[in-house]
N, C-alpha and C positions, 0 to 999 in steps of 0.2 A: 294742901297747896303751899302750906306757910315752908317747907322746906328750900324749896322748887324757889320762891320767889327771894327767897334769901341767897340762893345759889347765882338767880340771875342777877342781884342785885352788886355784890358782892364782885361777881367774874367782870361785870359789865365797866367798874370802875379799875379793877386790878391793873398793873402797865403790867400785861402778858406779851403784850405785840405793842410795837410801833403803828402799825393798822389799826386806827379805831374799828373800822370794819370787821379785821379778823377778830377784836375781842366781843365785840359786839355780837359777833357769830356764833362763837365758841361760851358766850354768857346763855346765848338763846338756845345753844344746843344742850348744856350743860345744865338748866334747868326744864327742858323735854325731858332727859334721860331718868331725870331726879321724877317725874310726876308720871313716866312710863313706868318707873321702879315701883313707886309708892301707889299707885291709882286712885289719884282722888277721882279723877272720871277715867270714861274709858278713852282707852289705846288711840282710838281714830279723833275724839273730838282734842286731844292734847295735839296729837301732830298737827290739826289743822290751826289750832291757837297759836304752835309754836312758827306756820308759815305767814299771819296776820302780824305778830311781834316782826319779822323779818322784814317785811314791807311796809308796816306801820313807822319801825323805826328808821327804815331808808338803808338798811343792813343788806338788800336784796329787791330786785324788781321784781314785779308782778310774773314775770315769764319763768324768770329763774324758781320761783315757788312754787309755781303749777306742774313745772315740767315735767315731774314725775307722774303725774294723773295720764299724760299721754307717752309715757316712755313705755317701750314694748315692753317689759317687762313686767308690768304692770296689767296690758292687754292681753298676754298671753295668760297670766293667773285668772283673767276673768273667761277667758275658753275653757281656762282648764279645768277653771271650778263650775262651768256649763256644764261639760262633758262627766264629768264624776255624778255632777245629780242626774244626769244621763242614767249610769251604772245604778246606783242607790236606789231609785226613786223605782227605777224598774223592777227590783228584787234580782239583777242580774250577780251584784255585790253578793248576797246569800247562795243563791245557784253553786259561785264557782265553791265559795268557801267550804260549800256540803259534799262538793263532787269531791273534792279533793280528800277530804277528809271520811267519807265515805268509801273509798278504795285504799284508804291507808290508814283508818284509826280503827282496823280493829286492835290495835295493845295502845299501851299507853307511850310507848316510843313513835308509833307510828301515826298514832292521833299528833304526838307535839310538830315533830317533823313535818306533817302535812298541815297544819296552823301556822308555822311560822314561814313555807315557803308558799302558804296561800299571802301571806300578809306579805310579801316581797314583791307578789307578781298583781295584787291588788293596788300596790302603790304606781303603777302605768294607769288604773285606772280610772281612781281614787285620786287627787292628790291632794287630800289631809289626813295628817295622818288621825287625828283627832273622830274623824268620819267613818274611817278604815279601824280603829281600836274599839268603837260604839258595835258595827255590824262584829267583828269577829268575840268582841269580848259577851255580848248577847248571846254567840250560837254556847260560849264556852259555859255560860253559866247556864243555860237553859238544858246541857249535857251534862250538869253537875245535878243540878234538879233531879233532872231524870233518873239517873244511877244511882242517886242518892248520896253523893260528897258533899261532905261539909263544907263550909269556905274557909276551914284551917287544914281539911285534907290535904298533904303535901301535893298530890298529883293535880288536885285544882289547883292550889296556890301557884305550881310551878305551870300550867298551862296560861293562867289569866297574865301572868308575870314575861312570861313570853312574849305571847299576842302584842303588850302592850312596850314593853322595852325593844323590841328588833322593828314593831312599827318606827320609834324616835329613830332610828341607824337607820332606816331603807331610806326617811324621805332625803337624809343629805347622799344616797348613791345613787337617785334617780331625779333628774333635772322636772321634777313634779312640785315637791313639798314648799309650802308657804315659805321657810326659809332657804330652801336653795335657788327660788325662783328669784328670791329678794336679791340675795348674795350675785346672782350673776349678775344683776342689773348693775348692783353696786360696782362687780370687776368690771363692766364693762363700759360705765359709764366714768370710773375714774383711771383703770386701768388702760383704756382706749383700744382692748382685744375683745372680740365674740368669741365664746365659746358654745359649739353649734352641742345639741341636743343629743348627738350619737355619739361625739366624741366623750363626752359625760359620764355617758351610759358605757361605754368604750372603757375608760378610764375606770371605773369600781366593778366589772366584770368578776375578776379574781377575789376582790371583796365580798361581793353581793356574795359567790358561793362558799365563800371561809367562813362568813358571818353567819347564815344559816345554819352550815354546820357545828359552824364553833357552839351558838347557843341551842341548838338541840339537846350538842352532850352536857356543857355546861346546866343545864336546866332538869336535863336527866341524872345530873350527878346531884346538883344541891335538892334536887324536889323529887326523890325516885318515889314510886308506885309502889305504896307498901301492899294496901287490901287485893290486889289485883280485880279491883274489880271491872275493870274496863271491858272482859269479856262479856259483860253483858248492855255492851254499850254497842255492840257489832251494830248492828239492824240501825240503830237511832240517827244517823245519816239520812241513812236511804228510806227509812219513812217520813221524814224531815224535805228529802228531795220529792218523794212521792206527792206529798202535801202541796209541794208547789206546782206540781204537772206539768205536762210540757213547757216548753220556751213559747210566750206568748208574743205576737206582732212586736209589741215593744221592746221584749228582751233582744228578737234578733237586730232590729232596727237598732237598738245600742250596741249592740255586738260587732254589728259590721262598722257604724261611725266610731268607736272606740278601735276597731284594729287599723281603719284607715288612719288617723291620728297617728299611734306609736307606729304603723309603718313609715310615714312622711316624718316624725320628731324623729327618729331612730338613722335615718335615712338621707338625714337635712342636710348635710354634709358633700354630699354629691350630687342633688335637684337643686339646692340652696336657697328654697323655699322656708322663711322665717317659719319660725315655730310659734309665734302669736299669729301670722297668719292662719296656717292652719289650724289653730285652735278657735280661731275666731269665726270662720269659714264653714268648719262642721259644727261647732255650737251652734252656728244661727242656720243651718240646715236643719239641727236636731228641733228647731222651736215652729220651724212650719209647718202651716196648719197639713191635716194626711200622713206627710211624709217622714215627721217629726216624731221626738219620743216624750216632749212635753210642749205644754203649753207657754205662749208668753208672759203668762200669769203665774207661771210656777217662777217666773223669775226676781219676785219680791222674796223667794225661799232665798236667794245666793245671799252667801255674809258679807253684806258688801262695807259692814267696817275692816273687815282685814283687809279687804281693798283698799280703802282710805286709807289705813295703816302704811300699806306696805309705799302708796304715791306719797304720801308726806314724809316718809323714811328716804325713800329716793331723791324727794326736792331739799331734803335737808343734807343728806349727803354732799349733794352736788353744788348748796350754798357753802358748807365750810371746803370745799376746795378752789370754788372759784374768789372768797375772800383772803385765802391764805392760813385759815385756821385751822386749816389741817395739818401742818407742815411742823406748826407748834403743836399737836397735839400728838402726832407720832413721837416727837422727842419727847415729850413726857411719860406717853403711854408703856408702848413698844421697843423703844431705844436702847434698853440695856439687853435687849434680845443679839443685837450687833455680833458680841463677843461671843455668843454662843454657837453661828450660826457658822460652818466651815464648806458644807456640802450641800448634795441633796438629803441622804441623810438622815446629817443632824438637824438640818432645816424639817422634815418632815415630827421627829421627836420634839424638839422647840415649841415648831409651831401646835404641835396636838397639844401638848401640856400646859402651853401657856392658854391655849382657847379655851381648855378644860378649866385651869383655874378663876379664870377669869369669867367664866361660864357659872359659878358658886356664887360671884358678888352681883352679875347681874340679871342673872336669872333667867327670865321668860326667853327664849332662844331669838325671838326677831328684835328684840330690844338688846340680846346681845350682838348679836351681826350687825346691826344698824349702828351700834354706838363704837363697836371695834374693828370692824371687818376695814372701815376707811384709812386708818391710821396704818393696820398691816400693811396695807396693799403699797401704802408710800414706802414705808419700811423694806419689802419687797423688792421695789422696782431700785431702790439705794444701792443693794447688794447689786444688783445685776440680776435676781430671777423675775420671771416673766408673770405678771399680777394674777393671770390664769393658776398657774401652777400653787402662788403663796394663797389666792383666796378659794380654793378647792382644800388646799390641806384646811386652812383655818375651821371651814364652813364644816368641814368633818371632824374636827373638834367639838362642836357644840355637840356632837350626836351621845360623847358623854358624859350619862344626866343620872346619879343619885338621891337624888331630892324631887318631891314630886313637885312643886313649887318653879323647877326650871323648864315644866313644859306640860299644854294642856295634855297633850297627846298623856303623859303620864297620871294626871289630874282624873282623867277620866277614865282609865284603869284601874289607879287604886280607891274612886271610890267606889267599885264593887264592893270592898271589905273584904278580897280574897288574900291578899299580900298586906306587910306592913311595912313601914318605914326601913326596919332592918333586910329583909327582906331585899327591897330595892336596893339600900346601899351597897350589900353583897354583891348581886345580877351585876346590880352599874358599873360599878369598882370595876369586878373582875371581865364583864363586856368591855371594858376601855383600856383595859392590858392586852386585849384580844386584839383589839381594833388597831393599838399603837402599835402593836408587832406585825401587822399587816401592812399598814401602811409602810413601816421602816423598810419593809422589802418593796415595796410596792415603787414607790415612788425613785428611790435610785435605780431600781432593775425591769421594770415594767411600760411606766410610765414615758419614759424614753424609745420604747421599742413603738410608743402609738405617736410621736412627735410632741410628746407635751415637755419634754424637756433638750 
């Protein structure tokens, strides 16, 4: 703690602003960020200390601090994370992961390829990615067992290394994952634009299928299949699927509220039906009693401190713009980005690298959107581009991650002990030269043909 209160104590007295308010905002944000980085406790009980400091010291009213617990954003994460334990809890999550991979892992090219375009199409499902790397990283080691790979065999190491690296990249291309759900609340609560759930999805289209491919080969080229042994892995699917038998009442009952879902998110664009409605709508369909796929009791399973997380991230955003301390915190942060930034672009390359670097000091990925993603978006809107456009490139920045330290999603991959440290730095490096060159097209040639620019 003693960092954190040295930080507030410090900022609180500094002449940063003319505003006692805005330093007073910018003290109490500046030591969250410091005890989000360092953990003396967890994630949810700091932001909500940090919303009592707010109101305690007159820095912010009682509305202004709460607001994010009822900001849609916030609602729509708690459908969505209904809807995934929907998937999970049913055994529907395993189902697809075996079909898939049982009509296309007989070699070891076609096992990767049908793993890492299961983990793409799971993240509609799923939206953690953390939850989605648990079930796929499970079938991968339970296929290493079997065949008998070691966990330094390269075609394991590059299978588990997969799973769990192209999980971090899908949740920023699909308006699902804890951090992109964050990140839109954030543009659109400071930016003053929605960006609807198809458009999104609309938007990483030409990513989603480059990324797939890009790390199949990439993963095929650093981690190739020396023993071949994978020929005796054919069958291991399909008796794997066989084990589970048919699709039971529950499977299809999730099946069908999970397509009605991404049909309406996907869709939202032209019914214009919010996307925390609908997620709120079929969650609390999925929990009645018959008709349902869980119980109301299964609902003390949701992680409802990344809920807390994500509403005190919200209301603390939305405190330093309404005091002004955001305005000084972009010129300090962001500001020398100015000179660099001429197009779309070079604003796409900018912005990935700076999120990227920036992404190494502060680690865990919602504590980096939370603490930067505010000051971009001012930065942003100064130029003349549209807060949509600069908080989508940023939010796809954080996606990359060499260090296992920047994200659980990677935390719980490598502690299989299948990959190591170097291992990732390699994957991540060279996936984030992938990603930046996608984007560099992406954004001045694409992006405009769907109106995002």
């Amino acid at each position: 703690m003693a960092p954190g209160l040295a930080a507030l104590f410090v900022l609180w007295f500094l002449p940063t602003h003319s505003s006692p308010e805005a330093r007073h905002a910018l003290a109490i944000a500046g030591a969250t960020i410091i005890w989000w980085a360092t953990r003396p406790v967890d994630h949810a009980w700091t932001g909500l200390l940090a919303l009592v400091l707010f109101v305690v010291s007159g820095t912010g009213t009682i509305n202004d601090a709460v607001s994010g617990f009822w900001n849609s954003t916030t609602r729509f994460l708690f459908g969505a994370l209904l809807i995934g334990m929907f998937v999970s809890s049913t055994g529907l999550a395993r189902r697809i992961a075996f079909w898939f991979a049982a009509r296309m892992g007989s070699t070891y090219s076609g096992l990767l390829l049908a793993l890492v375009t299961a983990d793409f199409l799971l993240t509609f499902l799923i939206p953690s990615g953390i939850a989605r790397v648990a079930v796929l990283a499970a079938i991968v080691a339970g296929l290493a067992e079997a065949i008998g790979l070691g966990k330094r065999d390269p075609a394991a190491r590059g299978l588990m290394i997969a799973v769990t690296c192209s999980a971090s990249i899908f949740d920023k291309m699909v308006l699902a994952g804890t951090s992109s759900i964050l990140a839109s609340g954030i543009i659109e609560r400071l930016g003053g634009e929605r960006i609807s759930y198809g458009l999104w999805f609309l938007a990483y289209v030409p990513c989603d299928l480059l990324t797939i491919l890009g790390c199949w080969r990439l993963v095929l080229w650093l981690f190739p299949d020396a023993t071949g042994v994978f020929s005796a892995s054919q069958g291991y699917f399909q008796r794997e699927l066989d084990v589970l038998g048919p699709m039971g009442a529950g499977e299809r009952r999730a099946t069908l509220f999970v397509g009605c879902a991404i049909a309406l998110w996907v869709t939202d664009f032209v019914h214009g039906i919010a996307p925390a409605t609908v997620a709120l709508v079929i969650g609390g369909i999925g929990l009645l009693p018959r008709v349902g796929v869980v119980s109301p009791r299964d609902l003390l399973r949701l992680p409802y401190k990344t809920l807390v997380f994500t509403a005190t991230a919200l209301s603390i955003s939305a405190l330093l713009d309404d005091t002004g301390a955001l305005t000084m915190l972009t010129a300090s942060m962001v500001g020398w980005m100015q000179a660099l930034v001429h197009g779309p672009a070079s604003a796409a390359l900018v912005l990935y690298w700076a999120a990227f670097g920036y992404h190494l000091l502060l680690g865990a990925q919602n504590l980096m959107v939370t603490a930067t993603l505010p000051p971009v978006i001012t930065l942003g809107q100064s130029l003349g581009y549209s807060p949509v456009v600069v908080g989508m490139i940023w939010i796809f920045g954080t996606a990359g991650k060499i260090f296992p330290y920047q994200s659980g999603v990677l935390m719980v991959g490598y502690s299989y002990g299948y990959f190591d440290g170097r291992d990732l730095v390699k994957v991540g490096f060279l996936l984030a030269l992938l990603e930046s060159a996608i984007l560099f097209l992406l954004v001045p040639l694409y992006w405009p043909l769907i109106g995002l620019l």
